[in-house]
C-alpha positions in Angstrom: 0.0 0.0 0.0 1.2 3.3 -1.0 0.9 6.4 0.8 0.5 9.7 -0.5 1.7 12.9 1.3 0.5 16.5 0.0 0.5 20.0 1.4 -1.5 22.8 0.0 0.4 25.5 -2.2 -1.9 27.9 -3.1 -5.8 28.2 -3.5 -6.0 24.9 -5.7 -2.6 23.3 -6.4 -1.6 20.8 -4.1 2.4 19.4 -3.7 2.6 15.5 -3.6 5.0 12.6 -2.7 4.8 9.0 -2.1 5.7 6.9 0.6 6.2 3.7 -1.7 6.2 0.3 -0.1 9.4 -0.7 -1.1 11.0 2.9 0.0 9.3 1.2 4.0 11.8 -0.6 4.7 14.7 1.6 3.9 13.2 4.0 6.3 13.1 1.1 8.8 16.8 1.3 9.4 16.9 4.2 12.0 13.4 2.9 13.4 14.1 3.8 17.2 17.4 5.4 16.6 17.4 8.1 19.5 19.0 9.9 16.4 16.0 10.0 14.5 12.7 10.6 16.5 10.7 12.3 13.8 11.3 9.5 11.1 10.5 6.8 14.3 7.5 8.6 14.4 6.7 9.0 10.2 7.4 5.1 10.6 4.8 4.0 13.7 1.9 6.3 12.0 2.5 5.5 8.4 -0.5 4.0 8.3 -2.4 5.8 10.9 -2.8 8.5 8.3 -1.0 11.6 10.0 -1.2 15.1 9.7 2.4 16.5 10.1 2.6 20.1 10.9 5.8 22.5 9.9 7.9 22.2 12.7 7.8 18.5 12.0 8.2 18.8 8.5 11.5 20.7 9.1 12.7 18.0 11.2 11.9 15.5 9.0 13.9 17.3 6.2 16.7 17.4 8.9 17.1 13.8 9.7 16.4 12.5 6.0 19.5 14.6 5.3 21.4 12.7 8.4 20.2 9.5 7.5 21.5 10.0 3.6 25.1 10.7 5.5 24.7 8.3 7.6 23.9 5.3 4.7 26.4 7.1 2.7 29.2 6.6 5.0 28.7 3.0 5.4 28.4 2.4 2.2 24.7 1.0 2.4 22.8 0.9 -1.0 19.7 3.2 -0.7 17.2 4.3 -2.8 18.5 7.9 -3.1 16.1 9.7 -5.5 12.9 8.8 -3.3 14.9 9.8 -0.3 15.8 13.2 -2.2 12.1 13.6 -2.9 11.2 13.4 0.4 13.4 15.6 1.7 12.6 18.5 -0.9 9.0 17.5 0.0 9.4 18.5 3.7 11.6 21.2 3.3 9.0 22.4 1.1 6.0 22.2 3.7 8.2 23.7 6.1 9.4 26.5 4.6 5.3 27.5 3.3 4.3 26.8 6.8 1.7 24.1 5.3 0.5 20.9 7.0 1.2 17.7 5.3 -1.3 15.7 5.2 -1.3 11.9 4.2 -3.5 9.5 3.1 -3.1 5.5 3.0 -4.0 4.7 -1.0 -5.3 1.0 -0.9 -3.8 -1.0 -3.8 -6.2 -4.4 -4.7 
């Protein structure tokens, strides 16, 4: 199941990223890392449907730069581009002061 993540940008337009299933378990890696409480937190309510407000957002563009570091200097293979995404993504919500809301999309 993927899970899509959009913030408002204007009156209409909306920003998106996904949260792919395969992208999960990559993000798994610093689950309960004292390191990386925001993306322990992204990880327990995936599914629970979360709104993330600005201040999070920030931190989550904080720590998916650390983690990228931190899987770069071990030499880990990582999907980078999706990481990338997601870290523009928060930055983005962040820096417009937008929540982020995000929705569970059930795949059959």
């Amino acid at each position: 199941m993927a899970l899509n993540m959009y913030y408002k940008n204007g009156m209409i337009r909306k920003i998106h990223c996904q949260i792919t299933d395969d992208l999960v378990p990559t993000l798994y890696q610093v689950h309960d890392s004292a390191k990386f409480p925001q993306l322990t937190w992204l990880i327990d309510n995936l599914y629970e449907n979360p709104q993330i407000q600005p201040a999070i957002a920030r931190a989550l563009a904080d720590e998916m730069v650390a983690f990228e570091t931190l899987i770069l200097s071990l030499h880990l293979p990582f999907p980078r581009i999706p990481l990338k995404n997601m870290q523009t993504f928060f930055t983005g919500a962040a820096t417009s002061q937008q929540v982020v809301f995000v929705q569970s999309e059930h795949t059959s």
